[in-house]
mmCIF file as Biopython writes it, N, C-alpha, C and O atoms, coordinates in Angstrom:
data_model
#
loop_
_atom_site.group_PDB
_atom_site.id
_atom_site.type_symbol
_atom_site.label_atom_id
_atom_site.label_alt_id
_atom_site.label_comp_id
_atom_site.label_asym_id
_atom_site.label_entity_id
_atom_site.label_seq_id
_atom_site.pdbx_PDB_ins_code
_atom_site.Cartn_x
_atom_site.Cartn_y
_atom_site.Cartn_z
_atom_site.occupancy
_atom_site.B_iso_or_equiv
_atom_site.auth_seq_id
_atom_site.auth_asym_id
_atom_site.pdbx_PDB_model_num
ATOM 1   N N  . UNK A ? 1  ? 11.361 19.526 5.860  1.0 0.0 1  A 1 
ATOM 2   C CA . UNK A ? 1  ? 11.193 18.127 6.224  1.0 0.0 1  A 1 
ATOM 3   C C  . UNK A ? 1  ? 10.085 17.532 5.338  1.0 0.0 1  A 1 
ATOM 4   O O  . UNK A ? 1  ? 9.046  18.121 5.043  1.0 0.0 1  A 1 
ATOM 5   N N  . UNK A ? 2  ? 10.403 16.395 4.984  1.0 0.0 2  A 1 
ATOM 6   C CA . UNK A ? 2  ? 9.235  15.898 3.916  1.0 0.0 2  A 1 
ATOM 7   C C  . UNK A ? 2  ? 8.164  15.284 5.045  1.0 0.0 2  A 1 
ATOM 8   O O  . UNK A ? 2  ? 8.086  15.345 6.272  1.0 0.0 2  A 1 
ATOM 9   N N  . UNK A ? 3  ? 7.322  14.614 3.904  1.0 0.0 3  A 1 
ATOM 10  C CA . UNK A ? 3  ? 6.021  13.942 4.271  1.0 0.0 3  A 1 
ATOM 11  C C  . UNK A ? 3  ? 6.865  12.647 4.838  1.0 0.0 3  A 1 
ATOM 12  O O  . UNK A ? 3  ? 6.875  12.824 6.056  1.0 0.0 3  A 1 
ATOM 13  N N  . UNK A ? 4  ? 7.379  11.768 4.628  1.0 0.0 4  A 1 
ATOM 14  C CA . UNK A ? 4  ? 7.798  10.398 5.455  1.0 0.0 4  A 1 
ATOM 15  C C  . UNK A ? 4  ? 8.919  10.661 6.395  1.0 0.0 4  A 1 
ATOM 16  O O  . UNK A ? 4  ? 9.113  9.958  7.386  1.0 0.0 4  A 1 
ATOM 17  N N  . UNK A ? 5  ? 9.823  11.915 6.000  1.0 0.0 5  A 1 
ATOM 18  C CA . UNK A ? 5  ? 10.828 12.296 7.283  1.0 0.0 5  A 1 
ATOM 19  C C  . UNK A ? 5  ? 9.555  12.315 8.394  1.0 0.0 5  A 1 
ATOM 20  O O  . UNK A ? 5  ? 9.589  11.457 9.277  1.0 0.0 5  A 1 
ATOM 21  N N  . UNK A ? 6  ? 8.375  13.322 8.371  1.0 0.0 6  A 1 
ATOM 22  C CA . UNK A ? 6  ? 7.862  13.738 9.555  1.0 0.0 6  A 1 
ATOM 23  C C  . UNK A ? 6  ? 7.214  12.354 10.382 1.0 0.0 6  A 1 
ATOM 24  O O  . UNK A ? 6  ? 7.159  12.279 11.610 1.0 0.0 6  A 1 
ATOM 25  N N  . UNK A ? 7  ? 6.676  11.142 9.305  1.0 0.0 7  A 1 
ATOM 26  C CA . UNK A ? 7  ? 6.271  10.017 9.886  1.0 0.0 7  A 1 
ATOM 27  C C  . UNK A ? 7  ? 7.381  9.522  10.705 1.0 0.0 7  A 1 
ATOM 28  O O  . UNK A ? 7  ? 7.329  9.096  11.859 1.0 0.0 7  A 1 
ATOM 29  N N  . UNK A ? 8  ? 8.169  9.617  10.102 1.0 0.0 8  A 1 
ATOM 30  C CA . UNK A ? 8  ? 9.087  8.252  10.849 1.0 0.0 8  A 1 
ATOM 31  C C  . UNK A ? 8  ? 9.584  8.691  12.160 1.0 0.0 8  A 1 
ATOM 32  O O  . UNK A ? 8  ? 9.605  8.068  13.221 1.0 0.0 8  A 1 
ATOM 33  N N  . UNK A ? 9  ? 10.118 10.296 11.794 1.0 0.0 9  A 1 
ATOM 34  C CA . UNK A ? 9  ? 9.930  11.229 13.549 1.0 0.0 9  A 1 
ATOM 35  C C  . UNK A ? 9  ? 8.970  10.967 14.159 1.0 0.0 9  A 1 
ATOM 36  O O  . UNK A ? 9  ? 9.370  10.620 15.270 1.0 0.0 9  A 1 
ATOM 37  N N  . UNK A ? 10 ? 7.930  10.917 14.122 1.0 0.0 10 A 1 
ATOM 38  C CA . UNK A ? 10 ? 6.357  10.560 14.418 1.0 0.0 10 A 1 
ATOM 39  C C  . UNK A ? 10 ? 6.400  9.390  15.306 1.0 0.0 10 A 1 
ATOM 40  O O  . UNK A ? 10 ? 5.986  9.279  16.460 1.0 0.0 10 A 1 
ATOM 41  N N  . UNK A ? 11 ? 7.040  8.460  14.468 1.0 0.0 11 A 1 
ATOM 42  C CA . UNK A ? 11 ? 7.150  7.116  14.929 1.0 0.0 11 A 1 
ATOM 43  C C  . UNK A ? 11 ? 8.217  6.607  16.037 1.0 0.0 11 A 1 
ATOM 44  O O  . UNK A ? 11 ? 8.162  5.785  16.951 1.0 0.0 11 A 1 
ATOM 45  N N  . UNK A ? 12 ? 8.973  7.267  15.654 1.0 0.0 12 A 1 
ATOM 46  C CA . UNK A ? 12 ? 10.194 7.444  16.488 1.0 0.0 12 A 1 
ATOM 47  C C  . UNK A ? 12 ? 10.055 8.129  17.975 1.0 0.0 12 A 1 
ATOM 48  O O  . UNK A ? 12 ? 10.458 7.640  19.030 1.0 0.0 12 A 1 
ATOM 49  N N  . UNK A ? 13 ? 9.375  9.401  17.789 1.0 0.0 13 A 1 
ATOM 50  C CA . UNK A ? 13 ? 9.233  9.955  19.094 1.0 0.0 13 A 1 
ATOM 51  C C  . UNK A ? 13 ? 8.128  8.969  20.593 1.0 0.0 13 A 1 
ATOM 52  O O  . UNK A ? 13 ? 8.184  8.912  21.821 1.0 0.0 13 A 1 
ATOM 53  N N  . UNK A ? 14 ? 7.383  8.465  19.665 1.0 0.0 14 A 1 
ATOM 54  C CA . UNK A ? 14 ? 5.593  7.535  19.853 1.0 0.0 14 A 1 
ATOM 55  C C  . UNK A ? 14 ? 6.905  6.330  20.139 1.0 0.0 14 A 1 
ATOM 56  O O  . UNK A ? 14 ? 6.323  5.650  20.984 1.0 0.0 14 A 1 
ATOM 57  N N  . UNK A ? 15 ? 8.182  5.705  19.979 1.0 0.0 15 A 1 
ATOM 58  C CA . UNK A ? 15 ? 8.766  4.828  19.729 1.0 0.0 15 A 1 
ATOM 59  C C  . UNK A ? 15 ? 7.682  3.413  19.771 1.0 0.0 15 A 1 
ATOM 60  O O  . UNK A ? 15 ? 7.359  2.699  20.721 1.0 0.0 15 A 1 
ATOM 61  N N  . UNK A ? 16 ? 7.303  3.368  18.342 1.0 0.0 16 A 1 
ATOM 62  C CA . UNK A ? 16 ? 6.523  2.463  17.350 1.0 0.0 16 A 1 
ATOM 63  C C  . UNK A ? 16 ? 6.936  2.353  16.384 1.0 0.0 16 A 1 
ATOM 64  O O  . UNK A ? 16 ? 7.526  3.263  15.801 1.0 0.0 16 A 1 
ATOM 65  N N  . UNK A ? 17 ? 6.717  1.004  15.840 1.0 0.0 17 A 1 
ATOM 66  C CA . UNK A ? 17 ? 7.654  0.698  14.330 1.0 0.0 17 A 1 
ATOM 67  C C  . UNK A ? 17 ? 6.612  0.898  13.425 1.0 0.0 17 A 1 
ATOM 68  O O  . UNK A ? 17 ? 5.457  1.325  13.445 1.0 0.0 17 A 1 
ATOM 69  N N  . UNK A ? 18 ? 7.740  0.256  12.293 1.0 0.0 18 A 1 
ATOM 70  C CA . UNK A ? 18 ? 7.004  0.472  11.014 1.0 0.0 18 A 1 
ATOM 71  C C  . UNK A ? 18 ? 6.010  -0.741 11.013 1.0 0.0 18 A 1 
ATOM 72  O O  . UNK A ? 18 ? 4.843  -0.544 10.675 1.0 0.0 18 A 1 
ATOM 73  N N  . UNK A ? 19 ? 6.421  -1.932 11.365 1.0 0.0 19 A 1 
ATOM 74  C CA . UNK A ? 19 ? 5.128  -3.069 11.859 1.0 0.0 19 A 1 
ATOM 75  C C  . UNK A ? 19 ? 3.937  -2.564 12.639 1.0 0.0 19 A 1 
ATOM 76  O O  . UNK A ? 19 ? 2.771  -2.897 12.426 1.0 0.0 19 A 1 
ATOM 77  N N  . UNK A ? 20 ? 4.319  -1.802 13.480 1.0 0.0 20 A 1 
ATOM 78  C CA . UNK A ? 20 ? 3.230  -1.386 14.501 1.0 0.0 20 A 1 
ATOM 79  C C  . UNK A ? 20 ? 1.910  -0.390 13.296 1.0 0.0 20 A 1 
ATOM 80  O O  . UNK A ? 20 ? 0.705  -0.642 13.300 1.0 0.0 20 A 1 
ATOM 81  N N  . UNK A ? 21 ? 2.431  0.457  12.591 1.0 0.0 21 A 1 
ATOM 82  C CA . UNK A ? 21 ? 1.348  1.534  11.978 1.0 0.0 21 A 1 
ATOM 83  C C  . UNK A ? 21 ? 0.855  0.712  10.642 1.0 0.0 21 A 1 
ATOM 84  O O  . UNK A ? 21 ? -0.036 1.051  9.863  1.0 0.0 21 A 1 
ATOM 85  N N  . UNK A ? 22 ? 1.789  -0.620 10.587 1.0 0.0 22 A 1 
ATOM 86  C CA . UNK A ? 22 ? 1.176  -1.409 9.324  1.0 0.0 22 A 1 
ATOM 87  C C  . UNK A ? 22 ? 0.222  -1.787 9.837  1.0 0.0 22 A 1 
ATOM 88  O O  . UNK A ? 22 ? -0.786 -1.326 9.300  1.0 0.0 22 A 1 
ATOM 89  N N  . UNK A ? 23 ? -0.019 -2.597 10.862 1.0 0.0 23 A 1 
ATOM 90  C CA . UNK A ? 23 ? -0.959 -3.717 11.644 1.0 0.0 23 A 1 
ATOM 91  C C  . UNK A ? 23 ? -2.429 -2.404 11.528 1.0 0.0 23 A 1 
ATOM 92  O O  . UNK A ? 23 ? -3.426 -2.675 10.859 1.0 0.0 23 A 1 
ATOM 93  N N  . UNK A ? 24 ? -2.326 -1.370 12.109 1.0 0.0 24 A 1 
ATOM 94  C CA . UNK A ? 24 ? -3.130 -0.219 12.396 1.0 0.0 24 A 1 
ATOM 95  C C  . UNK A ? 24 ? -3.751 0.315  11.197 1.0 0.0 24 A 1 
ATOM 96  O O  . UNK A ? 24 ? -4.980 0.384  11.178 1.0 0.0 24 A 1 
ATOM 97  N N  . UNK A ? 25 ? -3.005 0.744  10.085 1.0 0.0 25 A 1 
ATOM 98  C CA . UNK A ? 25 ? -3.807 0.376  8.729  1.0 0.0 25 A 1 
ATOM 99  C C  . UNK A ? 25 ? -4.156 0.054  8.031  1.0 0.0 25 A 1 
ATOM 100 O O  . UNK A ? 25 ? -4.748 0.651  7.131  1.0 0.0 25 A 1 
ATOM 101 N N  . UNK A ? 26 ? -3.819 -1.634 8.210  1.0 0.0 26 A 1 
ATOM 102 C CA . UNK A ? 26 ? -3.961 -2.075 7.349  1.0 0.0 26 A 1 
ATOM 103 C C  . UNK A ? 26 ? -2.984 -2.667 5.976  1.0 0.0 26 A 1 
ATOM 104 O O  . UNK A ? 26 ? -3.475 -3.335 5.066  1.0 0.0 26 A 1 
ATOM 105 N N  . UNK A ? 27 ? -2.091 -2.424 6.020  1.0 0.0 27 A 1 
ATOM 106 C CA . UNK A ? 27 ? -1.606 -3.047 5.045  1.0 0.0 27 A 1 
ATOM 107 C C  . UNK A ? 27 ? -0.296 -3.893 5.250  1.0 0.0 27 A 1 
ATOM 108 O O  . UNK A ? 27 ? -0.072 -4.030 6.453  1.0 0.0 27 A 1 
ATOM 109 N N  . UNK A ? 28 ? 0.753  -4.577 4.349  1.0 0.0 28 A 1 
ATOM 110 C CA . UNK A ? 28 ? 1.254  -5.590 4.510  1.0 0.0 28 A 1 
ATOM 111 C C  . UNK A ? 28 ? 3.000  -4.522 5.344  1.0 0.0 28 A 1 
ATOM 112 O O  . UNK A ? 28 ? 3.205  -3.339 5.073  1.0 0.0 28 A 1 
ATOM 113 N N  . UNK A ? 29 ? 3.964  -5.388 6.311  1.0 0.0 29 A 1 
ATOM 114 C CA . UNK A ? 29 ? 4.682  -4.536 6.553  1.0 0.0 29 A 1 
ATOM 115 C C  . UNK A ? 29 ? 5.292  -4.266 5.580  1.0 0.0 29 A 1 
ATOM 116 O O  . UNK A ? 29 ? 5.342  -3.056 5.360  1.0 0.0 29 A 1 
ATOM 117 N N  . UNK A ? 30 ? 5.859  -4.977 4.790  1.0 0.0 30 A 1 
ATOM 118 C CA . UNK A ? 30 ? 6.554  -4.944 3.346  1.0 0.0 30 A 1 
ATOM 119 C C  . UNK A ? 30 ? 5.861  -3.405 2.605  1.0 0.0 30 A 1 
ATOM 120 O O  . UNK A ? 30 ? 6.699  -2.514 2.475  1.0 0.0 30 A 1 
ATOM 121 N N  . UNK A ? 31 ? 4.910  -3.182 2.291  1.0 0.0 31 A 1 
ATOM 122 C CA . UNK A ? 31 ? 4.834  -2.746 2.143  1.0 0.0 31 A 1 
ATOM 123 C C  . UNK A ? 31 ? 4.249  -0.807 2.352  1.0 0.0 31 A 1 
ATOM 124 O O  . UNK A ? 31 ? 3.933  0.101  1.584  1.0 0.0 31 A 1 
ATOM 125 N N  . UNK A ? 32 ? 4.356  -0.962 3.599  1.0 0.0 32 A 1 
ATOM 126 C CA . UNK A ? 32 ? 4.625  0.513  4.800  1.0 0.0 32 A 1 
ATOM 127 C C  . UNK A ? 32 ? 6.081  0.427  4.638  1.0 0.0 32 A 1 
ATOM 128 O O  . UNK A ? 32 ? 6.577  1.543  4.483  1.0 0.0 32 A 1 
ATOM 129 N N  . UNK A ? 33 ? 7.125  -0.765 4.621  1.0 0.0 33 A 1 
ATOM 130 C CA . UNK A ? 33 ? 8.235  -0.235 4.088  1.0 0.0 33 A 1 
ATOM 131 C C  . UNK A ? 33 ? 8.529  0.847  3.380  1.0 0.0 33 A 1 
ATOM 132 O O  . UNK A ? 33 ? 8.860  1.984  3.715  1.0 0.0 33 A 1 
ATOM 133 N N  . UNK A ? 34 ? 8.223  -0.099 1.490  1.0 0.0 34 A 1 
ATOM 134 C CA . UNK A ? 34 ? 8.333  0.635  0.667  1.0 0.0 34 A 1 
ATOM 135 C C  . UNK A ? 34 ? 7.936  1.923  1.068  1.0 0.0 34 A 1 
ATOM 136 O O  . UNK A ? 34 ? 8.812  2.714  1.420  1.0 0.0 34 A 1 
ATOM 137 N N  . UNK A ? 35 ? 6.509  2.325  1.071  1.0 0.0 35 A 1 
ATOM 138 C CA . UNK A ? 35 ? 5.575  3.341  1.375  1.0 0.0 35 A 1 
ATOM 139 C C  . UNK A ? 35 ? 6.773  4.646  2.190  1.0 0.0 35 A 1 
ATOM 140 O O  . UNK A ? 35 ? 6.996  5.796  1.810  1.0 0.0 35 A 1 
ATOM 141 N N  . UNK A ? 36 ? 7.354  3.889  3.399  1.0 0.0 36 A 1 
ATOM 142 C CA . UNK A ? 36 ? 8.246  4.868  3.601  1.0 0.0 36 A 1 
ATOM 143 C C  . UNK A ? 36 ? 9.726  5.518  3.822  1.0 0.0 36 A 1 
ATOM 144 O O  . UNK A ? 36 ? 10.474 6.229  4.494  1.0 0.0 36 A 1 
ATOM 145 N N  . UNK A ? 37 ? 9.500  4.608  2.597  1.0 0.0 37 A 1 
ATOM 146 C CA . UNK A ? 37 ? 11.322 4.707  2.082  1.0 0.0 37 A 1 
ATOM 147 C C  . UNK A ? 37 ? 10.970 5.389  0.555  1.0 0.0 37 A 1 
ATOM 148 O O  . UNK A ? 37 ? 11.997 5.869  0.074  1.0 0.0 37 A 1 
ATOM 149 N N  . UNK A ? 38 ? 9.645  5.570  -0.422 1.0 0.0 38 A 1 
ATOM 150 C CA . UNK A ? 38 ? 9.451  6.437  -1.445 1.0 0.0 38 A 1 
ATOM 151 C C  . UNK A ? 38 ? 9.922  5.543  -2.642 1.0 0.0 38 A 1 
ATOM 152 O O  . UNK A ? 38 ? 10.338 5.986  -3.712 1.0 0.0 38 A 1 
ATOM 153 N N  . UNK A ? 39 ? 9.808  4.330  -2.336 1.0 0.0 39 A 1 
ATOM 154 C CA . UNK A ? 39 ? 9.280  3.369  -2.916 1.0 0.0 39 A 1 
ATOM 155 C C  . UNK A ? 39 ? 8.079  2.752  -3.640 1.0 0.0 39 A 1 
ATOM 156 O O  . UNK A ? 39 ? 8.048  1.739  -4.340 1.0 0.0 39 A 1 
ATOM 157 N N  . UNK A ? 40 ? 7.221  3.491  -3.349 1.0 0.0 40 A 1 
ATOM 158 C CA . UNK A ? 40 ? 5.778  3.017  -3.533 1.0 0.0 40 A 1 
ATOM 159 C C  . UNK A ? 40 ? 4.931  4.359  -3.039 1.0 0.0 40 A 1 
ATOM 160 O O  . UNK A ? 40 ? 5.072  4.872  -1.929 1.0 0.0 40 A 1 
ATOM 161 N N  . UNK A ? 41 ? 4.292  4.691  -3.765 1.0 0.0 41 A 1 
ATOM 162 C CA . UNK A ? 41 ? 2.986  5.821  -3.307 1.0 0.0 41 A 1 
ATOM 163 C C  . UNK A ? 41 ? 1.998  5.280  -2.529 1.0 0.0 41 A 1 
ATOM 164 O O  . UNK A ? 41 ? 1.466  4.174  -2.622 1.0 0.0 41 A 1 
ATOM 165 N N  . UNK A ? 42 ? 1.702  6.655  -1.328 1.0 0.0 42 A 1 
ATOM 166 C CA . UNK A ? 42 ? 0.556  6.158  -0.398 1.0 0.0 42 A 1 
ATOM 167 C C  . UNK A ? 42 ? -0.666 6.770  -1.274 1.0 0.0 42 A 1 
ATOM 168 O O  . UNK A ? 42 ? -0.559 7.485  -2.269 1.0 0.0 42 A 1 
ATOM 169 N N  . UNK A ? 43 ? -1.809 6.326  -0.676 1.0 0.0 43 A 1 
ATOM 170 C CA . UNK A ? 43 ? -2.986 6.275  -1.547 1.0 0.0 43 A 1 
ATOM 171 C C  . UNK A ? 43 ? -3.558 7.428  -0.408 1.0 0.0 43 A 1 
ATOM 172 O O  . UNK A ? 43 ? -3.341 7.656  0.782  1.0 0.0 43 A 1 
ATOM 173 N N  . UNK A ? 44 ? -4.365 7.981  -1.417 1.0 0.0 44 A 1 
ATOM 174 C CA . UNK A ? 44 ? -5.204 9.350  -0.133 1.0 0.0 44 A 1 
ATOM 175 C C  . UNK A ? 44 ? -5.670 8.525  1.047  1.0 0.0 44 A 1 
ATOM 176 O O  . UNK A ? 44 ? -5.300 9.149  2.042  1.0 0.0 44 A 1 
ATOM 177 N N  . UNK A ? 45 ? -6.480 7.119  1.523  1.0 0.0 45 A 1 
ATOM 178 C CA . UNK A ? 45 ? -6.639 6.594  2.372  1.0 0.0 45 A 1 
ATOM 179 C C  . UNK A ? 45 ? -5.694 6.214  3.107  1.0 0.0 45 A 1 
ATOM 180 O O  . UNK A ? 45 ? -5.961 6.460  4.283  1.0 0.0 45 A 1 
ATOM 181 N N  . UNK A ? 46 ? -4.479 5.616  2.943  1.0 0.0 46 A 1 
ATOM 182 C CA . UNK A ? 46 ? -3.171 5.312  3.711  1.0 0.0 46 A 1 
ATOM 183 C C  . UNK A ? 46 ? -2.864 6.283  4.318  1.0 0.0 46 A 1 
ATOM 184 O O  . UNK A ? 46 ? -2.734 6.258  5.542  1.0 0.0 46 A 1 
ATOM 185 N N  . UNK A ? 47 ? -2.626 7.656  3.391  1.0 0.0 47 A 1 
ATOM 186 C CA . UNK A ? 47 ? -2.121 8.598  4.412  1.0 0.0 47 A 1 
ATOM 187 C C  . UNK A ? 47 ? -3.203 9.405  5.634  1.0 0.0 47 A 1 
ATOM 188 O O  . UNK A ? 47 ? -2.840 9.780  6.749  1.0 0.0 47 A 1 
ATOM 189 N N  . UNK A ? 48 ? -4.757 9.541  4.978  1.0 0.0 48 A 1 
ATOM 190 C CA . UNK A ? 48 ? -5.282 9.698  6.434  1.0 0.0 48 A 1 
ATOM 191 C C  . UNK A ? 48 ? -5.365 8.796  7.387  1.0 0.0 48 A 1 
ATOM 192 O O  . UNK A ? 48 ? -5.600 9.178  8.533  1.0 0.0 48 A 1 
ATOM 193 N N  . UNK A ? 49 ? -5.178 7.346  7.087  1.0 0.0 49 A 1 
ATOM 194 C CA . UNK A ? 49 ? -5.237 6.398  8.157  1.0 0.0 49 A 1 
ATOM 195 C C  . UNK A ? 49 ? -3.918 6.552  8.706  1.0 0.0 49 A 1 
ATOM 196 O O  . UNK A ? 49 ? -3.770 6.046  9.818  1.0 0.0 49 A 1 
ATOM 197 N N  . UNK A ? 50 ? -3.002 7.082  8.238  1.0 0.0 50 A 1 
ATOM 198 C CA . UNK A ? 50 ? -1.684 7.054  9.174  1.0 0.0 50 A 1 
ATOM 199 C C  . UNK A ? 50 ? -2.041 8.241  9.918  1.0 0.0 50 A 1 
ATOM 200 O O  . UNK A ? 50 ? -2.296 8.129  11.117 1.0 0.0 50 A 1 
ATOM 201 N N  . UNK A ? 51 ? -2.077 9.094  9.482  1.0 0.0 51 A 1 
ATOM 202 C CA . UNK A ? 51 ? -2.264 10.499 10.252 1.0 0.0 51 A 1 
ATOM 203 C C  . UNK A ? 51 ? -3.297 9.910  11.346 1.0 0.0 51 A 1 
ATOM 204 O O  . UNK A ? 51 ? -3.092 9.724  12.546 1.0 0.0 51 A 1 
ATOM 205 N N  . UNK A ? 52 ? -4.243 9.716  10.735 1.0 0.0 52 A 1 
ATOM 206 C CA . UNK A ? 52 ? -4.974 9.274  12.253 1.0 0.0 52 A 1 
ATOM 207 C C  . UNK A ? 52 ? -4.900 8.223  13.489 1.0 0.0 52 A 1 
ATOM 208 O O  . UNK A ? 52 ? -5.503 8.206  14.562 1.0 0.0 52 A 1 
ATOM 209 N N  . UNK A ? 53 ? -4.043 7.455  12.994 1.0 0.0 53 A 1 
ATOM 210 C CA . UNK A ? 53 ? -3.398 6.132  13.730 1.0 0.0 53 A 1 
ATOM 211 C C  . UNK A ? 53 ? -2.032 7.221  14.530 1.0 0.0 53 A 1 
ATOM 212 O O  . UNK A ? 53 ? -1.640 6.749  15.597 1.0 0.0 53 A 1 
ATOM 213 N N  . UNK A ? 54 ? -1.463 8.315  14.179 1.0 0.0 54 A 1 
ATOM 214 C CA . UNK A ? 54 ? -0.358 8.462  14.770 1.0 0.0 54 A 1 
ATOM 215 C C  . UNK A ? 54 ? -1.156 10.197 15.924 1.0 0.0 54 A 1 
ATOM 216 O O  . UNK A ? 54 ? -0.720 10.730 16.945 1.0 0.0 54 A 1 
ATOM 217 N N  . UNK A ? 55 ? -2.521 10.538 14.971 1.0 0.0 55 A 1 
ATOM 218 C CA . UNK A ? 55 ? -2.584 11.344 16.280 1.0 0.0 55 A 1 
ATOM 219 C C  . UNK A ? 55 ? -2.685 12.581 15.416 1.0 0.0 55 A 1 
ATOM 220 O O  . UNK A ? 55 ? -3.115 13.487 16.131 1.0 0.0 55 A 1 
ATOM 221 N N  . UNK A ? 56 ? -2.520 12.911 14.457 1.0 0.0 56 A 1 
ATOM 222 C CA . UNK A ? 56 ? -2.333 14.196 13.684 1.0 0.0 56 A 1 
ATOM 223 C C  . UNK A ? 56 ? -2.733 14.348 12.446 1.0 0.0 56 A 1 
ATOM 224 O O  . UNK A ? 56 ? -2.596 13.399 11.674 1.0 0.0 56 A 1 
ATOM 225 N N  . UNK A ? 57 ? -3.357 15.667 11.961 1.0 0.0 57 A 1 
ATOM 226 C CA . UNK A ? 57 ? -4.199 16.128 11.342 1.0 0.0 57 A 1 
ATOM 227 C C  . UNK A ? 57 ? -3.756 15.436 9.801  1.0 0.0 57 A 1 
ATOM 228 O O  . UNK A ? 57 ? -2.541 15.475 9.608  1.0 0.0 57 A 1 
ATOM 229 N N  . UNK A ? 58 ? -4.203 15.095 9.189  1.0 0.0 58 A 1 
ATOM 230 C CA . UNK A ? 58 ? -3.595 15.171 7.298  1.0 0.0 58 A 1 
ATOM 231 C C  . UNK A ? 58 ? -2.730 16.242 7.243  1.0 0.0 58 A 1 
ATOM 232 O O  . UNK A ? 58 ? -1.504 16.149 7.316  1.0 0.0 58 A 1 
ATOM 233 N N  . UNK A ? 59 ? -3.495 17.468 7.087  1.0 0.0 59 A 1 
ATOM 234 C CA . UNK A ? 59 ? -2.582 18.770 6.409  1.0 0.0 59 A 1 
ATOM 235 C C  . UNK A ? 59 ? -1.422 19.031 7.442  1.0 0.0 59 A 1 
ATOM 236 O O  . UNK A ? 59 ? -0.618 19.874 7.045  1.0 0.0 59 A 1 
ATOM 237 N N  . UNK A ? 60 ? -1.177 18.531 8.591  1.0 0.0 60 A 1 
ATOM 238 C CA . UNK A ? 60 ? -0.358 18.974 9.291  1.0 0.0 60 A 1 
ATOM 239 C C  . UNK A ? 60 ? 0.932  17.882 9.305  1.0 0.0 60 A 1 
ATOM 240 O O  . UNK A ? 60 ? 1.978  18.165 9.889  1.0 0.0 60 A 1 
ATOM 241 N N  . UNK A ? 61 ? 0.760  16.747 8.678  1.0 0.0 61 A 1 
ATOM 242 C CA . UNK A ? 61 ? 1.545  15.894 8.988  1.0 0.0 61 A 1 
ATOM 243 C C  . UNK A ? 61 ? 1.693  15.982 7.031  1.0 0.0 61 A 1 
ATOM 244 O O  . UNK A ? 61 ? 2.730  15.418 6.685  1.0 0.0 61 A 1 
ATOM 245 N N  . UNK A ? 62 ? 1.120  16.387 6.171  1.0 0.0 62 A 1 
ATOM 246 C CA . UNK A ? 62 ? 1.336  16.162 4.593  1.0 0.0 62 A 1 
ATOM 247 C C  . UNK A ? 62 ? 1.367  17.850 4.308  1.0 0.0 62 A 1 
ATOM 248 O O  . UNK A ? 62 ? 0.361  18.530 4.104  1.0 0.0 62 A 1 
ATOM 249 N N  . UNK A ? 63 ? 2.582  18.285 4.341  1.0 0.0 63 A 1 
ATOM 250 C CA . UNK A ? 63 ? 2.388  19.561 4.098  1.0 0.0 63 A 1 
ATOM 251 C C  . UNK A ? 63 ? 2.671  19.794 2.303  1.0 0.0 63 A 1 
ATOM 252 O O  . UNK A ? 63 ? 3.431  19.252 1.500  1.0 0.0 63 A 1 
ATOM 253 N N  . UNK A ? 64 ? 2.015  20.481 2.237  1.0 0.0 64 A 1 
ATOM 254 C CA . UNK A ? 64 ? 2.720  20.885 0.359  1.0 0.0 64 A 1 
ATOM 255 C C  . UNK A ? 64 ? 3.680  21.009 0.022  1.0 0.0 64 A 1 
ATOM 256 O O  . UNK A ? 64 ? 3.890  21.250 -1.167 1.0 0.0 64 A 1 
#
């Protein structure tokens, strides 16, 4: 399972949108779109602010 499959499960299970974790980090929804459709790269800050907005560790939610 990749890095944005596990978000969007994430999001899905939490049933919260992709508006909802934009508002929470910060950035535009348009672009948490892109971000997780692999459209656009998250920045090392985006992805710990998601991880931490959804509840779960970096390394556990960005595996190698």
């Amino acid at each position: 399972m990749t890095d944005l499959e596990r978000i969007k499960l994430k999001l899905k299970e939490e049933e919260r949108s992709q508006r909802w974790l934009a508002r929470k980090v910060g950035v535009s929804h348009s672009l948490m779109n892109m971000m997780l459709h692999g459209k656009r790269t998250m920045t090392s800050r985006v992805k710990i602010d998601i991880a931490n907005t959804l509840g779960e560790e970096p390394e556990s939610l960005y595996v190698q």
